[in-house]
ROMARKE-312909 format. One line per field, with one value per residue: residue number from 1; residue in one letter; chain; x, z, y of N, C-alpha, C, O, CB in turn. Coordinates in steps of 0.05 Angstrom, whole numbers, always signed. Glycine has a CB too. Example, Ala and Ser with C-alpha at 12.3 -4.5 7.8 and 13.67 -1.06 7.14 Angstrom:
// residues 2
lokol <- [1,2]
rodo <- [A,S]
rolo <- [A,A]
nX <- [+264,+257]
nZ <- [+156,+142]
nY <- [-114,-45]
caX <- [+246,+273]
caZ <- [+156,+143]
caY <- [-90,-21]
cX <- [+264,+258]
cZ <- [+156,+157]
cY <- [-66,+1]
oX <- [+285,+268]
oZ <- [+169,+161]
oY <- [-66,+23]
cbX <- [+226,+282]
cbZ <- [+181,+114]
cbY <- [-89,-12]
END
This chain:
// residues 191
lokol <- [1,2,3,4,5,6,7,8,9,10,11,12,13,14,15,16,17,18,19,20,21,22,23,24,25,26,27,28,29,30,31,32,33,34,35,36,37,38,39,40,41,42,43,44,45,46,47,48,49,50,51,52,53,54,55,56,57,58,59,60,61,62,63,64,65,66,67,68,69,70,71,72,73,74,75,76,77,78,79,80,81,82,83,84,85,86,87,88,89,90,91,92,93,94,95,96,97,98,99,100,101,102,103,104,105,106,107,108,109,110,111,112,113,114,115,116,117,118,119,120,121,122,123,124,125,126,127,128,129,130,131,132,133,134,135,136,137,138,139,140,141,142,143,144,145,146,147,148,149,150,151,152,153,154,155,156,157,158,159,160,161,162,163,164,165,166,167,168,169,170,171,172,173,174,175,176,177,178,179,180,181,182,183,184,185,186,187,188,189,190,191]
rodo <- [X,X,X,X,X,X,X,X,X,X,X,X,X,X,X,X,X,X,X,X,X,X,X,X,X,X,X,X,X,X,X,X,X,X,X,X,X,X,X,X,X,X,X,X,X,X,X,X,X,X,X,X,X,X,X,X,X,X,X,X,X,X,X,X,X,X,X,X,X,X,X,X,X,X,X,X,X,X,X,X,X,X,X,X,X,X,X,X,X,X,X,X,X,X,X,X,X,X,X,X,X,X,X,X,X,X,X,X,X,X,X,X,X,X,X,X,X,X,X,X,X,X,X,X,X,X,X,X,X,X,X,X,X,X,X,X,X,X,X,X,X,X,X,X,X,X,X,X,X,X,X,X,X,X,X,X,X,X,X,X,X,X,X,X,X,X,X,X,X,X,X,X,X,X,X,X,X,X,X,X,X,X,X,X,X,X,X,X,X,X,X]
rolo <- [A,A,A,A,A,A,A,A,A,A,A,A,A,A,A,A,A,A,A,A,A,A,A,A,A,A,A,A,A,A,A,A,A,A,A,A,A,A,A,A,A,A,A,A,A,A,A,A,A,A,A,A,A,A,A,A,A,A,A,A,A,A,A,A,A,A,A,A,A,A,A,A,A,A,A,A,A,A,A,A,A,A,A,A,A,A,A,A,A,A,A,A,A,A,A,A,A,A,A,A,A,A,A,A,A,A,A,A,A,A,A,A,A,A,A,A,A,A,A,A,A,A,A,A,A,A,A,A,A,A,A,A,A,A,A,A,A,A,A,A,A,A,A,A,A,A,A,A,A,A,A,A,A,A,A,A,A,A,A,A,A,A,A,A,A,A,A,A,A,A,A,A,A,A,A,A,A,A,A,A,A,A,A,A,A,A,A,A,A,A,A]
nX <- [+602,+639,+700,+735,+798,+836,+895,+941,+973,+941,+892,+902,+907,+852,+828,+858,+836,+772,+787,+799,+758,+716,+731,+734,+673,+656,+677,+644,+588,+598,+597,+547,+509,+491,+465,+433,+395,+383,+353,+310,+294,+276,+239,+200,+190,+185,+128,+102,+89,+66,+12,-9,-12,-51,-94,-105,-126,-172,-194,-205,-246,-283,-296,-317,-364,-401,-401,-430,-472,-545,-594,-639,-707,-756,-739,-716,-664,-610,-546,-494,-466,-400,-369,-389,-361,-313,-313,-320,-284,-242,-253,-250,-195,-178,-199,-156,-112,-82,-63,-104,-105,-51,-62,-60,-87,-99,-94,-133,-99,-107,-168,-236,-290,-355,-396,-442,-459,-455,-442,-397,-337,-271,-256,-220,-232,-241,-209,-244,-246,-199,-134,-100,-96,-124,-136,-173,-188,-240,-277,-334,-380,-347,-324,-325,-301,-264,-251,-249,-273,-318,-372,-426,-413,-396,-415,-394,-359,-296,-254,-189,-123,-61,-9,+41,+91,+149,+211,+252,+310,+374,+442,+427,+412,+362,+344,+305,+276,+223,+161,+110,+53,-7,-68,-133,-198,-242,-314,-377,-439,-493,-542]
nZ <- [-484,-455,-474,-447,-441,-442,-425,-475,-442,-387,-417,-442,-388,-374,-413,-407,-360,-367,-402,-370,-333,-366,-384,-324,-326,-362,-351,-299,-321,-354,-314,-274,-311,-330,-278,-269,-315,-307,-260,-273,-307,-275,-240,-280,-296,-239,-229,-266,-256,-213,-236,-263,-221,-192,-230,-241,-182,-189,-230,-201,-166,-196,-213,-165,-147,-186,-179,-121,-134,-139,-181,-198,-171,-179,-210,-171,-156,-175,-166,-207,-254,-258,-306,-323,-286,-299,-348,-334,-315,-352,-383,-350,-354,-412,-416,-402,-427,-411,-412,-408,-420,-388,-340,-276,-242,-171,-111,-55,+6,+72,+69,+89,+95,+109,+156,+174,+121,+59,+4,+0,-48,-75,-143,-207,-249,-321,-361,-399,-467,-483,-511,-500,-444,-388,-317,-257,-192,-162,-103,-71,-18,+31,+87,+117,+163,+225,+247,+294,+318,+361,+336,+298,+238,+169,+100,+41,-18,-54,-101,-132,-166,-200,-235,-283,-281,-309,-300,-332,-321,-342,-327,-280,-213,-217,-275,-325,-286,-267,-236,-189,-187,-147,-139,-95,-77,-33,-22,+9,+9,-27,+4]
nY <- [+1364,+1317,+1281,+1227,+1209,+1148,+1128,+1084,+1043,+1046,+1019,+979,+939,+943,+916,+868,+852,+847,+799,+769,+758,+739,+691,+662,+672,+643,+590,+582,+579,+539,+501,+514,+504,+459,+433,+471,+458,+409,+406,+434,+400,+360,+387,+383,+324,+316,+347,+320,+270,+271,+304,+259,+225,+247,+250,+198,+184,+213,+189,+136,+156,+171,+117,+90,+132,+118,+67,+59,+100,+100,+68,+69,+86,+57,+13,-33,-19,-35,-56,-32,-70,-89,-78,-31,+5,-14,+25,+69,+74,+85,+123,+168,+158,+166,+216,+247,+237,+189,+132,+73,+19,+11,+3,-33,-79,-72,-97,-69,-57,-89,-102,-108,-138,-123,-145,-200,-199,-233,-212,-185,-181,-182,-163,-166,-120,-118,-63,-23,-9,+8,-3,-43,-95,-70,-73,-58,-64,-70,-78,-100,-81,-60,-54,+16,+40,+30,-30,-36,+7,+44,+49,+42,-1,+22,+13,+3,+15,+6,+14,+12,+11,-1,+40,+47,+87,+124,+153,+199,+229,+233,+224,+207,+171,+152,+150,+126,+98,+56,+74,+52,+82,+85,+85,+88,+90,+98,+88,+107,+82,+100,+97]
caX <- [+607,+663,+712,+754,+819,+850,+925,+944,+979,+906,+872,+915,+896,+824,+823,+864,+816,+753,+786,+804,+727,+703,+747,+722,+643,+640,+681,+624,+564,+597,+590,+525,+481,+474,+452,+401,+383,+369,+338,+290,+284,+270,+212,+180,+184,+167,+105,+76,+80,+34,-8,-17,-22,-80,-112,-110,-154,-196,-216,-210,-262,-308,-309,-321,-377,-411,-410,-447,-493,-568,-600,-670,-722,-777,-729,-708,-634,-597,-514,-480,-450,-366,-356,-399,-341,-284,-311,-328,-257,-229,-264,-237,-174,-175,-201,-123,-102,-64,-76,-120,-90,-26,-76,-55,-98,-78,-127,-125,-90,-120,-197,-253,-322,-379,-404,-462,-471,-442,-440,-373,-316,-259,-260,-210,-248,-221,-217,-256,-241,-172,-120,-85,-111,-110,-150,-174,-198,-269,-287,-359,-386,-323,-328,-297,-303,-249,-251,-250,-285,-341,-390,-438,-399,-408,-408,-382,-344,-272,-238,-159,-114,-37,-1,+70,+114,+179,+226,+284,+325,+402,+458,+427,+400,+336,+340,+291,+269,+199,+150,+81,+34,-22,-90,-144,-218,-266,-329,-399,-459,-517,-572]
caZ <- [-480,-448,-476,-423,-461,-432,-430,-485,-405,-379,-431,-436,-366,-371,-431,-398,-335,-380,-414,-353,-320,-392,-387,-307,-324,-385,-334,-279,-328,-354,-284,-271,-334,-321,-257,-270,-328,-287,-232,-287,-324,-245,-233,-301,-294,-219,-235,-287,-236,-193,-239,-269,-194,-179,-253,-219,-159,-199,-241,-189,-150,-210,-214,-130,-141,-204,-161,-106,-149,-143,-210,-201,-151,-192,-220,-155,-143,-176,-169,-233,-270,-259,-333,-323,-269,-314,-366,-326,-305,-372,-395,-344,-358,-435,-425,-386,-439,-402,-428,-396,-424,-369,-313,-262,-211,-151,-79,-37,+37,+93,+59,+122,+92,+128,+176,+156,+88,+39,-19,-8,-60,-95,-172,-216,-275,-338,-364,-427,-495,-487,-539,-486,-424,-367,-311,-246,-175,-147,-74,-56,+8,+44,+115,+101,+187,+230,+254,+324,+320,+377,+316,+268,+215,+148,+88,+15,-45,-60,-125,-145,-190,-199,-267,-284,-286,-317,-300,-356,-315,-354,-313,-249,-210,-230,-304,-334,-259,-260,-208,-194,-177,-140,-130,-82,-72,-23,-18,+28,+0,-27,+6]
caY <- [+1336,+1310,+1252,+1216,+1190,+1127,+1124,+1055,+1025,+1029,+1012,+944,+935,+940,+898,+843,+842,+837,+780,+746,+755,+733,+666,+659,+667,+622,+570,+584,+581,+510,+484,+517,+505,+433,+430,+485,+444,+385,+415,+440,+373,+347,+395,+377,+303,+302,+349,+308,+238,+287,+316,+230,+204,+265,+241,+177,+183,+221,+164,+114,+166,+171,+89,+85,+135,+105,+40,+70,+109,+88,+68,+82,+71,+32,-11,-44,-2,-58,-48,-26,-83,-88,-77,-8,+18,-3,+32,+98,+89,+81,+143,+182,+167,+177,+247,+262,+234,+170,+103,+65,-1,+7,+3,-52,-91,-73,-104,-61,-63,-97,-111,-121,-142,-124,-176,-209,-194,-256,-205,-172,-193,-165,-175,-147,-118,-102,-35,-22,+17,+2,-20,-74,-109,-61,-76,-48,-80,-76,-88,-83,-85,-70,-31,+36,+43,+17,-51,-29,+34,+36,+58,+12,-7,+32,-9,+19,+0,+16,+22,+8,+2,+28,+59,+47,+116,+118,+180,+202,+244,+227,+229,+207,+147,+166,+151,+108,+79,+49,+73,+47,+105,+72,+95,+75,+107,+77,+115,+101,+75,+116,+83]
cX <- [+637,+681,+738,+767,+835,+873,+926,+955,+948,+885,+881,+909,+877,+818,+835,+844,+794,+758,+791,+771,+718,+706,+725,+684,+638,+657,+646,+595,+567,+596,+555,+498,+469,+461,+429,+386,+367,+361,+319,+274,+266,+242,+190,+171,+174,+135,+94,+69,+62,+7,-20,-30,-52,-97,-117,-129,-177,-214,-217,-236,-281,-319,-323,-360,-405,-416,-426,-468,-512,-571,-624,-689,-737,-763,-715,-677,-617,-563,-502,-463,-411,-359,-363,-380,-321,-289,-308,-291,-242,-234,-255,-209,-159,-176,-175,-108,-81,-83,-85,-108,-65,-38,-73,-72,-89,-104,-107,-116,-111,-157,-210,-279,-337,-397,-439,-466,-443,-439,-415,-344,-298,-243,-238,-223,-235,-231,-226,-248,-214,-155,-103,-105,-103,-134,-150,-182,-224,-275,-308,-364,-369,-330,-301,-287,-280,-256,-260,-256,-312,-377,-406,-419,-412,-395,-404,-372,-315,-252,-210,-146,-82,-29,+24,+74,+137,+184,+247,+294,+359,+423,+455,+418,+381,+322,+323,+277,+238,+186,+118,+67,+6,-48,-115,-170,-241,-290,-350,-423,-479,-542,-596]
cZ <- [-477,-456,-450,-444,-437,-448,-446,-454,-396,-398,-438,-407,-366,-392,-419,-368,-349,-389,-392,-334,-343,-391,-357,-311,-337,-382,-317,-294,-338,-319,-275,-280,-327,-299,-262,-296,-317,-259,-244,-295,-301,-242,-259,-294,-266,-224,-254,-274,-225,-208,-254,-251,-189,-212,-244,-198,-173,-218,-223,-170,-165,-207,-186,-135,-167,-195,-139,-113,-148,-168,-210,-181,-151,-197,-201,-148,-148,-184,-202,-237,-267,-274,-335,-308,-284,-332,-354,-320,-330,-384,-388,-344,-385,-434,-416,-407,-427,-415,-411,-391,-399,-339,-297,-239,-194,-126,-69,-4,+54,+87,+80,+101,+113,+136,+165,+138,+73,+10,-26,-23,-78,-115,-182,-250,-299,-353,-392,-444,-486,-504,-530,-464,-401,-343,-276,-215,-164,-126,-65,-33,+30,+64,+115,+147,+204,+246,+290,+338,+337,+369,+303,+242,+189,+125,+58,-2,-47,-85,-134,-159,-186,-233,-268,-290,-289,-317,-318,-345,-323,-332,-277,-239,-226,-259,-307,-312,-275,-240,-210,-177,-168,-130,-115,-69,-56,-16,-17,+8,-2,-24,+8]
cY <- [+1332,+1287,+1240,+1201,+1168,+1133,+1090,+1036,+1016,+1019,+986,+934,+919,+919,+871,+825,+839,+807,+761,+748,+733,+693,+651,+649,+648,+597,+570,+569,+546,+491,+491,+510,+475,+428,+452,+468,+419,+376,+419,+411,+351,+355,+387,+344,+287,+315,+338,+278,+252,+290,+286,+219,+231,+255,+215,+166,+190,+203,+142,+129,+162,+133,+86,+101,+123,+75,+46,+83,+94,+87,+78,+73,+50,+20,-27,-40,-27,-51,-52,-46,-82,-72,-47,+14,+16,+16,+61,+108,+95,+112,+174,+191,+174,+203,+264,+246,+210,+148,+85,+22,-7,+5,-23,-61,-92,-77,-86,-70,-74,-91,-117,-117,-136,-137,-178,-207,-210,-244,-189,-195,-167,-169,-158,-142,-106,-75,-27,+4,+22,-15,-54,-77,-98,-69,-71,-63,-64,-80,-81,-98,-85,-48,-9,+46,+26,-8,-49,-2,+22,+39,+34,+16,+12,+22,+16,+10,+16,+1,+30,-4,+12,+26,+52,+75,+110,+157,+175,+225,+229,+230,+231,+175,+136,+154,+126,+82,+88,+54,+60,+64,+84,+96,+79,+87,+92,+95,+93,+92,+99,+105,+104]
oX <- [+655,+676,+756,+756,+843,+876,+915,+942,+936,+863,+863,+905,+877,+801,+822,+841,+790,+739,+786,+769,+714,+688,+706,+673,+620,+657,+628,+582,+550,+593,+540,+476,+445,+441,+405,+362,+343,+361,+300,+251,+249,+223,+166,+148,+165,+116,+71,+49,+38,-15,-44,-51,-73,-122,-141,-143,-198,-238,-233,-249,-299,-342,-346,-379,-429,-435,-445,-487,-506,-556,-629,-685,-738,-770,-697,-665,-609,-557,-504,-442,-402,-344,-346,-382,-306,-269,-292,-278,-226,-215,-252,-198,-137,-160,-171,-85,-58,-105,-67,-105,-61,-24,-89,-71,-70,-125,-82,-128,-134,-169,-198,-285,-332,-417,-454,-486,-419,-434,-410,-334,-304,-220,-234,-223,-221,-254,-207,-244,-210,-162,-98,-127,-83,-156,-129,-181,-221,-289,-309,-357,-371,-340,-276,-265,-277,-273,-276,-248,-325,-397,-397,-414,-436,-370,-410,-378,-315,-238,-206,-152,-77,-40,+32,+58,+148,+172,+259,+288,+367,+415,+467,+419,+382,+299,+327,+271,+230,+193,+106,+68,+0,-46,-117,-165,-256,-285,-350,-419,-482,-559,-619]
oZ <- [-492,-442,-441,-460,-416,-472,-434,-448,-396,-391,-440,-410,-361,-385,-423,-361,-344,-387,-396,-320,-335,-396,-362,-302,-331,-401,-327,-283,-334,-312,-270,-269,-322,-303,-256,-294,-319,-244,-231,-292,-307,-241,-255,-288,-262,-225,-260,-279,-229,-199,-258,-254,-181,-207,-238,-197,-171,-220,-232,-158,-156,-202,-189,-129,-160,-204,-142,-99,-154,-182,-224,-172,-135,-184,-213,-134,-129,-206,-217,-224,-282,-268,-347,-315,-288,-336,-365,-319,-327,-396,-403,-339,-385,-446,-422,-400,-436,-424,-395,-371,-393,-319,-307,-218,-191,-125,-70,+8,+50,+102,+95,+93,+136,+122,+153,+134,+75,-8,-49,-13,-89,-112,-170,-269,-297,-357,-408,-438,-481,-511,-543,-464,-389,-354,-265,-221,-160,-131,-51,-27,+48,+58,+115,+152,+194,+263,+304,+359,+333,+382,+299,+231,+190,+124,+57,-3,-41,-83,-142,-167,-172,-250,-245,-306,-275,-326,-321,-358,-306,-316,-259,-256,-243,-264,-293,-317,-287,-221,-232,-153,-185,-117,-122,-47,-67,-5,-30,-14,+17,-41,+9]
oY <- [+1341,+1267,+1253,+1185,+1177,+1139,+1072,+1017,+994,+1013,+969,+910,+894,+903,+850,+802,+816,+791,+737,+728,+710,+676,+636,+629,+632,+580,+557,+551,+529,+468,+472,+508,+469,+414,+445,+467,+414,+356,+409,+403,+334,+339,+387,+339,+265,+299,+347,+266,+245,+282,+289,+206,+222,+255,+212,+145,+178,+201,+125,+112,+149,+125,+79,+87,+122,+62,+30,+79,+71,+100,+98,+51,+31,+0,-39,-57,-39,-41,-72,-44,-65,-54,-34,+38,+36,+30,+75,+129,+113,+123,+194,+213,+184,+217,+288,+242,+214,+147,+79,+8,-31,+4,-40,-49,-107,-65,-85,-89,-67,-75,-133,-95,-146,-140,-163,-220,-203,-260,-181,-215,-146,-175,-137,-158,-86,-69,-26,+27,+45,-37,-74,-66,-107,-71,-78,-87,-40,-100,-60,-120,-102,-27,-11,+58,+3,-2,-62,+8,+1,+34,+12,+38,+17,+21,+40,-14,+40,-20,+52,-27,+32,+13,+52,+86,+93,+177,+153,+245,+213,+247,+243,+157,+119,+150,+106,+58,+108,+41,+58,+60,+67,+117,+55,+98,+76,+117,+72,+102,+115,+102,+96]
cbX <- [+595,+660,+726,+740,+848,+836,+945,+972,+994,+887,+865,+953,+889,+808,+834,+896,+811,+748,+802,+839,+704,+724,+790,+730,+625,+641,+712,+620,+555,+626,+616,+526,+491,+486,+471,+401,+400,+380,+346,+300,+316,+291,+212,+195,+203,+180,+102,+88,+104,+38,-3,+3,+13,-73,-100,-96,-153,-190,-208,-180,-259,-301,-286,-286,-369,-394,-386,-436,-489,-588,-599,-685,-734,-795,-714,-716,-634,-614,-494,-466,-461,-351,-368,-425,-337,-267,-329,-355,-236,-239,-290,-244,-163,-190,-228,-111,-99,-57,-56,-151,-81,-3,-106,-35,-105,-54,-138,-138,-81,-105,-199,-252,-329,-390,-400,-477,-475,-463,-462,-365,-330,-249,-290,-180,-271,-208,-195,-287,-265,-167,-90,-49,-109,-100,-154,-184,-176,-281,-273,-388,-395,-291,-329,-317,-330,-235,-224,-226,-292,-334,-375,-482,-403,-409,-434,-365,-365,-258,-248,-145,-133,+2,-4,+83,+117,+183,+237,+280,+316,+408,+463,+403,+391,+345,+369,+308,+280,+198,+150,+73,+26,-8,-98,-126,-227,-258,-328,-406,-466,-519,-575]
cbZ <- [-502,-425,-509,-394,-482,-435,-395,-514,-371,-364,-452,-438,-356,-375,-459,-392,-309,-400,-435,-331,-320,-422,-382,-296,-332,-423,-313,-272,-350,-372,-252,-270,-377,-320,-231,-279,-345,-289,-214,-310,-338,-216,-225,-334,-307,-183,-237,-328,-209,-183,-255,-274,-155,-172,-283,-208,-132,-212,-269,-174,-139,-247,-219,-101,-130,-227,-147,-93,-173,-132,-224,-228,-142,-214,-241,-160,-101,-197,-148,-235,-296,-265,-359,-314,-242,-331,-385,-293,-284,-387,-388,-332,-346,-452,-410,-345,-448,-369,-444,-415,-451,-371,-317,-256,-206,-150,-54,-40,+51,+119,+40,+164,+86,+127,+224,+158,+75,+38,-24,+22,-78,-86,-188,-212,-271,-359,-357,-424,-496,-470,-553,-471,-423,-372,-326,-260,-153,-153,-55,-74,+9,+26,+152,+65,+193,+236,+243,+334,+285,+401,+295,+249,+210,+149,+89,+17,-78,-33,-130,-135,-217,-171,-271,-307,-264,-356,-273,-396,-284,-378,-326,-236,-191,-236,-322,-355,-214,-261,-194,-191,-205,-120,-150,-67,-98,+6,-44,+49,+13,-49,+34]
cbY <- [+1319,+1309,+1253,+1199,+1215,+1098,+1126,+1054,+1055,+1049,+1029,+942,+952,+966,+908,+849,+861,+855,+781,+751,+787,+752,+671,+683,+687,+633,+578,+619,+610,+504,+499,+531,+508,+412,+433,+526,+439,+369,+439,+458,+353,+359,+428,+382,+294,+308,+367,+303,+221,+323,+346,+213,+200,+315,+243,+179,+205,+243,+150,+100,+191,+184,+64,+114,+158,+108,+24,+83,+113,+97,+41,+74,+82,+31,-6,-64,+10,-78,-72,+0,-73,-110,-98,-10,+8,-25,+23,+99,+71,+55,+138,+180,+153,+167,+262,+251,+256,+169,+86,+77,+5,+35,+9,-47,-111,-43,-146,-47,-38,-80,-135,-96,-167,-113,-170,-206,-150,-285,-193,-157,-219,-153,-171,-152,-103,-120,-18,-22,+52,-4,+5,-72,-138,-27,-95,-32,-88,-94,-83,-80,-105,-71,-52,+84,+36,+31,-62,-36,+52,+52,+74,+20,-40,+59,-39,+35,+3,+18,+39,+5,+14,+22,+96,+27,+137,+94,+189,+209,+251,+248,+250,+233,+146,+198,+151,+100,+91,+32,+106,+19,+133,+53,+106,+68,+119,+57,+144,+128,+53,+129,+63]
END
């Protein structure tokens, strides 16, 4: 085994260029850490608006198809009660663990009832087994078909509501902005 002796000249050298990298990196890493910090803090708090707004549809889908749902044949197929859709929605959105209570009535865009029939309206129902008053919109009988589609009309129910979201990104616009995540499920009749 071989030892390699450094002359004290180079070995003051090498020790003064370590210390001047040393100084350099732990400049660099103070400029760097925050921005990777809140690039991180970015992808956490935009993925959880997503993974809220996709919990979202999903209960505004369960209420849409729980409104469309037949009841029974003998018993004359009679439409599920309002209060029976908030609740389904409410249910769905306890199990994601969001609060059901922050749920906002929201009508949806440009509403077209389906001609002849005097039974389309849109109610906002409130959302049950909740601690405050959140509450959802209703629209049955609404033509999910376009207005000027050369087709028969197809009639359905559609189901919305939106959520308040609040982002805490520090040190940016961003911080503590309010968004309203909106959801909106219109789905065909099960005749």
């Amino acid at each position: 085994m071989r030892r390699i002796l450094l002359a004290p000249a180079k070995l003051a050298r090498k020790a003064q260029s370590l210390r001047d990298a040393t100084a350099s990196e732990i400049a660099e890493a103070a400029l760097v850490f925050p921005l990777a910090f809140m690039l991180l803090l970015g992808i956490y708090w935009f993925g959880r608006a997503f993974n809220i707004y996709a919990t979202l549809n999903h209960a505004a889908r369960e209420g849409a198809r729980a409104a469309v749902a037949q009841t029974c044949a003998t018993c004359g197929n009679v439409a599920p009660l309002a209060t029976s859709i908030g609740t389904v929605v409410s249910q769905a959105l306890q199990a994601s663990s969001i609060d059901p209570g922050q749920a906002q009535a929201y009508p949806p865009p440009q509403v077209t009832f389906c001609p002849g029939n005097q039974q389309g309206q849109c109610t906002a129902v409130p959302v049950v087994g909740s601690s405050s008053s959140g509450q959802i919109t209703v629209c049955t009988d609404v033509q999910l078909t376009p207005v000027a589609s050369p087709y028969p009309p197809v009639c359905g129910v559609s189901v919305s509501f939106q959520y308040p979201y609040q982002l805490s990104l520090p040190f940016t616009s961003l911080n503590q902005q309010q968004f309203l995540l909106k959801a909106n499920v219109q789905m065909k009749g099960e005749y």
